[in-house]
PDB file of N, CA, C and O in Angstrom:
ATOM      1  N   UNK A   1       0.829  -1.177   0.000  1.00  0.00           N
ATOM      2  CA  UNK A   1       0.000   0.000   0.000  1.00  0.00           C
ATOM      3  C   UNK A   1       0.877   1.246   0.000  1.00  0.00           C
ATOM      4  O   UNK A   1       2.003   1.295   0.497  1.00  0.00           O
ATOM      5  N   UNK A   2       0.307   2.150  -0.550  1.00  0.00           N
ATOM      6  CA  UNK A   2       1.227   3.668  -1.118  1.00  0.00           C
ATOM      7  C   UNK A   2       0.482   4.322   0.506  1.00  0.00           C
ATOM      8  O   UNK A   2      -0.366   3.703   1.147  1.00  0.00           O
ATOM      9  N   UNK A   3       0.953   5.431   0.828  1.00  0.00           N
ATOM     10  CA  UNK A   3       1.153   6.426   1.854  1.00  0.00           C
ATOM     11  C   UNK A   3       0.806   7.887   1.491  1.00  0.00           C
ATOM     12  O   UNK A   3       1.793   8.623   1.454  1.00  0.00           O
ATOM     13  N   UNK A   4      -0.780   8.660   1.123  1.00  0.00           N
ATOM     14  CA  UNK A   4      -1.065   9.133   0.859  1.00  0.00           C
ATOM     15  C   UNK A   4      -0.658  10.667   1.097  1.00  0.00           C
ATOM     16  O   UNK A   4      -1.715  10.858   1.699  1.00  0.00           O
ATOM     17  N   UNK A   5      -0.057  11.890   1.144  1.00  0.00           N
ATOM     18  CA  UNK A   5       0.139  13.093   2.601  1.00  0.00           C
ATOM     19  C   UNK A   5      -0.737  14.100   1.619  1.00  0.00           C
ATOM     20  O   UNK A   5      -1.269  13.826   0.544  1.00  0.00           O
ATOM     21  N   UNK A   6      -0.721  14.952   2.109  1.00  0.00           N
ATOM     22  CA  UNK A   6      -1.433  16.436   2.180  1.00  0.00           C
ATOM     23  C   UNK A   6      -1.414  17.236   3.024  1.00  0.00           C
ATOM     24  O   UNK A   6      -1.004  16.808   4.103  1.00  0.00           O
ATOM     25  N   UNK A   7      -1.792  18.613   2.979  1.00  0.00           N
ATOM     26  CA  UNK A   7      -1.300  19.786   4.163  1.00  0.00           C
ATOM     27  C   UNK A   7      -3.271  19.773   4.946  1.00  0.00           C
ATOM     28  O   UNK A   7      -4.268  19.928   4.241  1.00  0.00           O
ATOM     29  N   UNK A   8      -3.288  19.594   6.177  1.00  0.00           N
ATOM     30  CA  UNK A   8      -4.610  19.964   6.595  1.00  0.00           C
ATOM     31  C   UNK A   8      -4.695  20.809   8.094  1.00  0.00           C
ATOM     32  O   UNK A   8      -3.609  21.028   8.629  1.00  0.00           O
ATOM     33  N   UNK A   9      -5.539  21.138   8.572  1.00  0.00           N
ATOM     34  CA  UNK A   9      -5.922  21.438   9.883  1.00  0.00           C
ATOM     35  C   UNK A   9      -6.376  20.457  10.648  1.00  0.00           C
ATOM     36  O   UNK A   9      -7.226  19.665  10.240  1.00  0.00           O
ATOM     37  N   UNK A  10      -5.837  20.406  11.881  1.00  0.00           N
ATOM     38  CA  UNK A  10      -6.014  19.619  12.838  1.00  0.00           C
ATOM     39  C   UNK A  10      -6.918  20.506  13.754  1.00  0.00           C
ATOM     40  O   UNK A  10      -6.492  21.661  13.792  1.00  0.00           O
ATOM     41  N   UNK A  11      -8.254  20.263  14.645  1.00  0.00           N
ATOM     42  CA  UNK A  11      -8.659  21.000  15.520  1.00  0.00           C
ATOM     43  C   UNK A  11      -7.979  20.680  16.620  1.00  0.00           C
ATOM     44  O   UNK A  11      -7.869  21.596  17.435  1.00  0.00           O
ATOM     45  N   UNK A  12      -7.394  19.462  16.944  1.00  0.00           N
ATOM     46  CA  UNK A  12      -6.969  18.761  18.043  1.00  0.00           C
ATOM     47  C   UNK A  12      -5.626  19.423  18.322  1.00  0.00           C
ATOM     48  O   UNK A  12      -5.389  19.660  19.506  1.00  0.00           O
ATOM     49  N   UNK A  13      -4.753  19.744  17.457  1.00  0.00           N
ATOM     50  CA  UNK A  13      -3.543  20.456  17.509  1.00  0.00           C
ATOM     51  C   UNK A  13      -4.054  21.778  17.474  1.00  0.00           C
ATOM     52  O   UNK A  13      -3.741  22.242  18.571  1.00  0.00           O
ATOM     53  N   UNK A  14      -4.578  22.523  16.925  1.00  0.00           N
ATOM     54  CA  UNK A  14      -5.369  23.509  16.561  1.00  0.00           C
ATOM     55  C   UNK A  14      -4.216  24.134  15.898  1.00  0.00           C
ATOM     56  O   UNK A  14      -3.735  25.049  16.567  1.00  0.00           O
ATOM     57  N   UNK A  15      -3.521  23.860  14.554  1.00  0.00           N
ATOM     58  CA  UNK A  15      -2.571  23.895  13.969  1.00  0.00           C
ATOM     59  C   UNK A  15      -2.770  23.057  12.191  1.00  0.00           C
ATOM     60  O   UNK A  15      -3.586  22.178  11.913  1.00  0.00           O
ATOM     61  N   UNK A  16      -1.762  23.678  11.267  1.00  0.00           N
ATOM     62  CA  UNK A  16      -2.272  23.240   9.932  1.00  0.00           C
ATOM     63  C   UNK A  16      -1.061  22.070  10.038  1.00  0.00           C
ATOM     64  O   UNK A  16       0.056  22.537  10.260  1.00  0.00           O
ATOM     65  N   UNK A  17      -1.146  20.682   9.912  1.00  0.00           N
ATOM     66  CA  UNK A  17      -0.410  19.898   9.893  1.00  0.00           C
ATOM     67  C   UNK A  17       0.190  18.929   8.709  1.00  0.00           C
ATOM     68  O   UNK A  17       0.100  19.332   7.549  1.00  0.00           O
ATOM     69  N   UNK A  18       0.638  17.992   8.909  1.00  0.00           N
ATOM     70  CA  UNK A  18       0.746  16.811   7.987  1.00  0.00           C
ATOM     71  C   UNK A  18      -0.248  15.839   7.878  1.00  0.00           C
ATOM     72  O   UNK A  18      -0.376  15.307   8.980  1.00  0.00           O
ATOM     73  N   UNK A  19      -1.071  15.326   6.987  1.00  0.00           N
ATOM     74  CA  UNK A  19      -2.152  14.499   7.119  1.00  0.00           C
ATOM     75  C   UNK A  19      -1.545  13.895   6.017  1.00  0.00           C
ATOM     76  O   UNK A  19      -0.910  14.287   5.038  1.00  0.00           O
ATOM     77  N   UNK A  20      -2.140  12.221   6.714  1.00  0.00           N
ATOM     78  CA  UNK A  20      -2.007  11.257   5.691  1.00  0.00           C
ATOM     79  C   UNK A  20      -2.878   9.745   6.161  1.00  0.00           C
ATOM     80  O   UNK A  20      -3.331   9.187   7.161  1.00  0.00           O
ATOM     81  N   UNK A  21      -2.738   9.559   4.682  1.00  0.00           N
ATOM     82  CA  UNK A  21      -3.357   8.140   4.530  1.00  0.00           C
ATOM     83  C   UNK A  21      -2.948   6.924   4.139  1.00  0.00           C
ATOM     84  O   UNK A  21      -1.832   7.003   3.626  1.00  0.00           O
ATOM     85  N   UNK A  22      -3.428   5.703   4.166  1.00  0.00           N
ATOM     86  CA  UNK A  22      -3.091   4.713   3.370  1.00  0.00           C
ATOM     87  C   UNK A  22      -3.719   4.680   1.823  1.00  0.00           C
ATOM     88  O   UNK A  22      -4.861   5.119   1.684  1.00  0.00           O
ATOM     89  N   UNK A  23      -2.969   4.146   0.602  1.00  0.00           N
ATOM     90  CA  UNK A  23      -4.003   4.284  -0.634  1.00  0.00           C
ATOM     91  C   UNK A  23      -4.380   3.202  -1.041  1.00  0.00           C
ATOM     92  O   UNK A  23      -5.099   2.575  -0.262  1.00  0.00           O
ATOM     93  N   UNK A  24      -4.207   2.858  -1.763  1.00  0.00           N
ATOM     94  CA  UNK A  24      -4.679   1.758  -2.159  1.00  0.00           C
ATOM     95  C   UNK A  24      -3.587   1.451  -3.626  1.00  0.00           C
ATOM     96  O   UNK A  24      -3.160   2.249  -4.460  1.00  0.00           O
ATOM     97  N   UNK A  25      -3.445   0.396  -3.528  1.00  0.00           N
ATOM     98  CA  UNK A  25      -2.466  -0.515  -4.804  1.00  0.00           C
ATOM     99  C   UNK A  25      -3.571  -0.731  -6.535  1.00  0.00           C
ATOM    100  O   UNK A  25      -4.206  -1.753  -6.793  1.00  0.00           O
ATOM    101  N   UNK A  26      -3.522   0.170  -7.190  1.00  0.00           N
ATOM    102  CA  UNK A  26      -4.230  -0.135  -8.226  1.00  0.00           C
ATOM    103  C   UNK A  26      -3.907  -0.973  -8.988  1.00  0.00           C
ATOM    104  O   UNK A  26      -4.725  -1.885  -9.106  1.00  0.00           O
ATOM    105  N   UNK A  27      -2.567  -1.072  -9.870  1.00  0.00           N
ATOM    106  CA  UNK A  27      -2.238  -2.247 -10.244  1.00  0.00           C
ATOM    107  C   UNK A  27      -2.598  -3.510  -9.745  1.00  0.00           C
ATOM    108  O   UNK A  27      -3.034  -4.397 -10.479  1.00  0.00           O
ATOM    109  N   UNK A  28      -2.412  -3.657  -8.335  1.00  0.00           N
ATOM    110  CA  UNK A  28      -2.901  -4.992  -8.231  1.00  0.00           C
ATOM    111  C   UNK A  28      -4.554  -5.075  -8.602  1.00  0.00           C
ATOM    112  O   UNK A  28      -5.047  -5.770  -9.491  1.00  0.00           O
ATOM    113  N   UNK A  29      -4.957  -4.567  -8.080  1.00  0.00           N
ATOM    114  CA  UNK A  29      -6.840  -4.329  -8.403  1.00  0.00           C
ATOM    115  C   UNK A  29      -6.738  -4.845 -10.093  1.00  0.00           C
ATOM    116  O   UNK A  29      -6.968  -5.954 -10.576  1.00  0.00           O
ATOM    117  N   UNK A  30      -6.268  -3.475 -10.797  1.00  0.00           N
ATOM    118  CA  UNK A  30      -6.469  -4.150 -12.101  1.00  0.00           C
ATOM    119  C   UNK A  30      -6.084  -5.561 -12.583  1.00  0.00           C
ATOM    120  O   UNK A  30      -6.704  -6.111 -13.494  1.00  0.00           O
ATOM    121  N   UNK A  31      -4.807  -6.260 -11.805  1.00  0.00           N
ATOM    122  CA  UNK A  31      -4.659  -7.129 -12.488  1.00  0.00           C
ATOM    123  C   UNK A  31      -5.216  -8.794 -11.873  1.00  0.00           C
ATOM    124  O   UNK A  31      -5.253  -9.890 -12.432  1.00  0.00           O
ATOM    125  N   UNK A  32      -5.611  -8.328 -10.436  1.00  0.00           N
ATOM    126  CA  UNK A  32      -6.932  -8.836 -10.003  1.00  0.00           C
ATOM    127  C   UNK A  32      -8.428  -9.594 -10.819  1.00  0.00           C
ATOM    128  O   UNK A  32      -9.020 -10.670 -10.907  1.00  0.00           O
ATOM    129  N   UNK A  33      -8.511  -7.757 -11.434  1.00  0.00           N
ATOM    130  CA  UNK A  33     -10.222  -7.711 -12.556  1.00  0.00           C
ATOM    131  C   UNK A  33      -9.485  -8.440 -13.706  1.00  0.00           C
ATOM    132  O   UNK A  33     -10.203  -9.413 -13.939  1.00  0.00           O
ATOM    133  N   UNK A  34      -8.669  -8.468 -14.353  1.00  0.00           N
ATOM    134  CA  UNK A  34      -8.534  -9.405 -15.167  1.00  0.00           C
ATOM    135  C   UNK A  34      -8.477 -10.616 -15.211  1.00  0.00           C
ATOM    136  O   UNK A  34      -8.872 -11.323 -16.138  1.00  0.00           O
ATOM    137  N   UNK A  35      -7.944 -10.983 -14.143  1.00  0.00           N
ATOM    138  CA  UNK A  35      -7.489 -12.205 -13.971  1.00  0.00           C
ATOM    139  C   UNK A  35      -8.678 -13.609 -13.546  1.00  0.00           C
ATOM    140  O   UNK A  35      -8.778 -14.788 -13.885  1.00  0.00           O
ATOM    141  N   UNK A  36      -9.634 -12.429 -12.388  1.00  0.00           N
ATOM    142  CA  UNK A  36     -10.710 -12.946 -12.294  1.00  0.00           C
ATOM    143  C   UNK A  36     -11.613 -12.712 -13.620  1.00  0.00           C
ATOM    144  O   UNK A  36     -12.036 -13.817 -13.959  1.00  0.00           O
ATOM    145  N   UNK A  37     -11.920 -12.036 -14.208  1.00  0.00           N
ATOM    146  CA  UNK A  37     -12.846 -11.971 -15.716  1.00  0.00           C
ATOM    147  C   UNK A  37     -13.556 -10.900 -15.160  1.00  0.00           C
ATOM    148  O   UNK A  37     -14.538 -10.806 -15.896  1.00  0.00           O
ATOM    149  N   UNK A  38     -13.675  -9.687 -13.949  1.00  0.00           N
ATOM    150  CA  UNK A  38     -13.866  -8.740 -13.961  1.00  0.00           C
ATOM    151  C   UNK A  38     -14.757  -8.978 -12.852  1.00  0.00           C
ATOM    152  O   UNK A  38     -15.536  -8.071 -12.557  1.00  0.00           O
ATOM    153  N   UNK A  39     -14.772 -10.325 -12.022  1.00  0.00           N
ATOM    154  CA  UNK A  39     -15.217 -10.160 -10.581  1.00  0.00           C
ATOM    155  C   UNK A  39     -14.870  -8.981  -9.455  1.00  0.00           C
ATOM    156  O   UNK A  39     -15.679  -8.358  -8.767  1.00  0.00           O
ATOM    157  N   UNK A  40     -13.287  -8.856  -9.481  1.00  0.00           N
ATOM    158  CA  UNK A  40     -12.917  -8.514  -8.669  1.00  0.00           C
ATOM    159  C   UNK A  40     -13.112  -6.762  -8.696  1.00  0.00           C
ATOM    160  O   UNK A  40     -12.639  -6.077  -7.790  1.00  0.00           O
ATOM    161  N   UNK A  41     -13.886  -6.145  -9.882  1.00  0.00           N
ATOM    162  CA  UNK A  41     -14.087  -4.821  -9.847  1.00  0.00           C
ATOM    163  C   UNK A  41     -15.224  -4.636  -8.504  1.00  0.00           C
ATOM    164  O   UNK A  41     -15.138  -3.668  -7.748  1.00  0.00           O
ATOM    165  N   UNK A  42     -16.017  -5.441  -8.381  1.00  0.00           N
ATOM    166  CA  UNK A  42     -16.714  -5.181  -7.266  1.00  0.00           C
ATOM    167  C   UNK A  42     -16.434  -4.903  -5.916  1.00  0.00           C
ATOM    168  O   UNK A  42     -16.993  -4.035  -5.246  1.00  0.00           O
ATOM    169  N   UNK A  43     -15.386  -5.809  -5.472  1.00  0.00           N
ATOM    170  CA  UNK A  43     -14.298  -5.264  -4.411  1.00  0.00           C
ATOM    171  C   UNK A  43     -13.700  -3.972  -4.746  1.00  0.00           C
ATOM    172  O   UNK A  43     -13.301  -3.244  -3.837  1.00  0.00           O
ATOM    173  N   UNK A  44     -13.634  -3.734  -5.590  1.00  0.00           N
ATOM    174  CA  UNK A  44     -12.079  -2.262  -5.738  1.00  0.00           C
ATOM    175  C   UNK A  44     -13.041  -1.407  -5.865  1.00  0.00           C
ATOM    176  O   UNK A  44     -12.778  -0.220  -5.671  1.00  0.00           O
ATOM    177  N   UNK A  45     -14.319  -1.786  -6.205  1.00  0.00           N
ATOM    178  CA  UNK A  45     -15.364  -0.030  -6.054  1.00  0.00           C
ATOM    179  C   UNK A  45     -16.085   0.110  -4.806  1.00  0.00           C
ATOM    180  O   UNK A  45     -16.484   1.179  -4.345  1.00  0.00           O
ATOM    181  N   UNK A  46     -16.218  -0.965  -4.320  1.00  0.00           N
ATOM    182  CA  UNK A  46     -16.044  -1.133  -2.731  1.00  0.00           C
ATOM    183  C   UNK A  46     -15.186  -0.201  -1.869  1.00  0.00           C
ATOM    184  O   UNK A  46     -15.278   0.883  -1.294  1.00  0.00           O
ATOM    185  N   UNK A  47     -14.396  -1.088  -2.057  1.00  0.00           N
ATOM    186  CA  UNK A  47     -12.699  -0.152  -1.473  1.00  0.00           C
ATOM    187  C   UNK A  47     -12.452   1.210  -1.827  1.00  0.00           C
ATOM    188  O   UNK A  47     -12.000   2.036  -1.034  1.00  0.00           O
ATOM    189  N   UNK A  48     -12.790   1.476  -3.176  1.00  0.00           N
ATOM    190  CA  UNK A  48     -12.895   3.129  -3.321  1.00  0.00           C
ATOM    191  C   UNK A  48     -13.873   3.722  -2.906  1.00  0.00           C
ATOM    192  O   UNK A  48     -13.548   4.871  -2.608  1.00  0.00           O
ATOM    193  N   UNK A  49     -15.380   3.436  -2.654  1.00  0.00           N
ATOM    194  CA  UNK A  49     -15.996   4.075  -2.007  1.00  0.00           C
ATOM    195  C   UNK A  49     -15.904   4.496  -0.290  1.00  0.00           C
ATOM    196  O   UNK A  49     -16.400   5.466   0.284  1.00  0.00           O
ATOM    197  N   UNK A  50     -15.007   3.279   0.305  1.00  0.00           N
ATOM    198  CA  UNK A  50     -15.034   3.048   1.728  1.00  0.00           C
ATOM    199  C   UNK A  50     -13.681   3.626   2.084  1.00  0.00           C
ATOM    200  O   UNK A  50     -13.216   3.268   3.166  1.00  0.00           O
ATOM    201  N   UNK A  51     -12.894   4.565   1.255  1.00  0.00           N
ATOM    202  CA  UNK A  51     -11.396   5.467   1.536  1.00  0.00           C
ATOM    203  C   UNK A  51     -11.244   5.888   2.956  1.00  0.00           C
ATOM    204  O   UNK A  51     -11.928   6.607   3.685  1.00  0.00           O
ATOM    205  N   UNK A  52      -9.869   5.058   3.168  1.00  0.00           N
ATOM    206  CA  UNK A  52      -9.194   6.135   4.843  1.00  0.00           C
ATOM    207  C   UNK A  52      -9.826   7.419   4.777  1.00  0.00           C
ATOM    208  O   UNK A  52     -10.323   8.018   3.824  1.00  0.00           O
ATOM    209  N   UNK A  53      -9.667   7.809   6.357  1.00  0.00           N
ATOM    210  CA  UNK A  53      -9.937   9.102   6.369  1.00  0.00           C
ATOM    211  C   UNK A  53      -8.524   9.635   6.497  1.00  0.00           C
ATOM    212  O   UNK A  53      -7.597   8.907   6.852  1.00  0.00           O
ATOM    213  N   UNK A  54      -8.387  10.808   6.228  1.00  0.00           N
ATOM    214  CA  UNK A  54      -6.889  11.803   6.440  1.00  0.00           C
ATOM    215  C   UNK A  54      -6.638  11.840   8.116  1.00  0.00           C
ATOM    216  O   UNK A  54      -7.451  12.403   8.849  1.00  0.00           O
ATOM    217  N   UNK A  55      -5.548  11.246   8.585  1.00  0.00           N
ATOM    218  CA  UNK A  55      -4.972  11.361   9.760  1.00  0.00           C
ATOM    219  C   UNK A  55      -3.930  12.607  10.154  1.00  0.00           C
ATOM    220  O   UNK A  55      -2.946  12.977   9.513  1.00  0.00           O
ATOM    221  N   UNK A  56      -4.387  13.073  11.253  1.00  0.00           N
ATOM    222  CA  UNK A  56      -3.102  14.271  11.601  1.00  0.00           C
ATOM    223  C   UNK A  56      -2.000  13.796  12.113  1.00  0.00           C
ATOM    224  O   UNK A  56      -2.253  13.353  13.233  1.00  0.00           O
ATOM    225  N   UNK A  57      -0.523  13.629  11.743  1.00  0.00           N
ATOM    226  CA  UNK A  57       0.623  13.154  11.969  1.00  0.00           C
ATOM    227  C   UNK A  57       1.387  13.264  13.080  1.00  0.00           C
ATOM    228  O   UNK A  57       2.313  12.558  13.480  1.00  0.00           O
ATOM    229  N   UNK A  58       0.860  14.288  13.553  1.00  0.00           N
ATOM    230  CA  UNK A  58       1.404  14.270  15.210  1.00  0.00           C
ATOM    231  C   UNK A  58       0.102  13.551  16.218  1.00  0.00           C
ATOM    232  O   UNK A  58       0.469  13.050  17.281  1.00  0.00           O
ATOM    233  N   UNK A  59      -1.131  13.520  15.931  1.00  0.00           N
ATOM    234  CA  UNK A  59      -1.975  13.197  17.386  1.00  0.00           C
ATOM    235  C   UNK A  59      -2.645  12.210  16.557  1.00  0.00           C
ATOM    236  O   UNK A  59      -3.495  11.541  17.144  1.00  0.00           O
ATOM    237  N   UNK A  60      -2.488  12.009  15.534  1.00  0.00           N
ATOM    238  CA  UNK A  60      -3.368  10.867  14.817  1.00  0.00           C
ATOM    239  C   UNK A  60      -4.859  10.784  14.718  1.00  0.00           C
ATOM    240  O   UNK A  60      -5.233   9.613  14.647  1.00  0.00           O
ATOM    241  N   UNK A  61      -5.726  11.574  14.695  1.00  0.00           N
ATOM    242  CA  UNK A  61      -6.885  12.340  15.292  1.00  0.00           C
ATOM    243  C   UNK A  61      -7.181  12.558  13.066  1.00  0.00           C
ATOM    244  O   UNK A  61      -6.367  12.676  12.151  1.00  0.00           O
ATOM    245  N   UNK A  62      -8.662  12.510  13.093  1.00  0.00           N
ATOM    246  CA  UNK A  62      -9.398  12.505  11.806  1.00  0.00           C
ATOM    247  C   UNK A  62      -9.008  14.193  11.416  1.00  0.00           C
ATOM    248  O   UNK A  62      -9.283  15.003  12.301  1.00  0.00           O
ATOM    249  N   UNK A  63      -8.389  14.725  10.141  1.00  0.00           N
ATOM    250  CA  UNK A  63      -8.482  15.840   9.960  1.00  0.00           C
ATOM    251  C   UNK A  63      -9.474  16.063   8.719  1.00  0.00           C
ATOM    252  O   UNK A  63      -9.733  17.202   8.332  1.00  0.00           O
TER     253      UNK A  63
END
């Protein structure tokens, strides 16, 4: 899994911080849906609908 960052606000720090996420591996997904004959798209639109939320890097708290 890739390691998502971005700049956000934390209320908890009450400060603009480092936020990040986990992403998700597309290649594998795609080569998943192929492999299965295009079962496995149902999982990966799953998984994209159900995305980490952005974490603040010092208190770990939802930004």
């Amino acid at each position: 899994m890739s390691i998502q960052q971005t700049q956000g606000f934390c209320k908890t720090c009450n400060e603009n911080v480092l936020a990040t996420r986990q992403g998700r591996n597309h290649i594998l997904h795609l080569l998943l849906s192929l492999v299965t004959g295009g079962l496995w798209l149902i999982v990966w639109i799953m998984l994209a609908i159900t995305s980490k939320p952005w974490l603040c890097s010092k208190c770990g708290t939802k930004v």
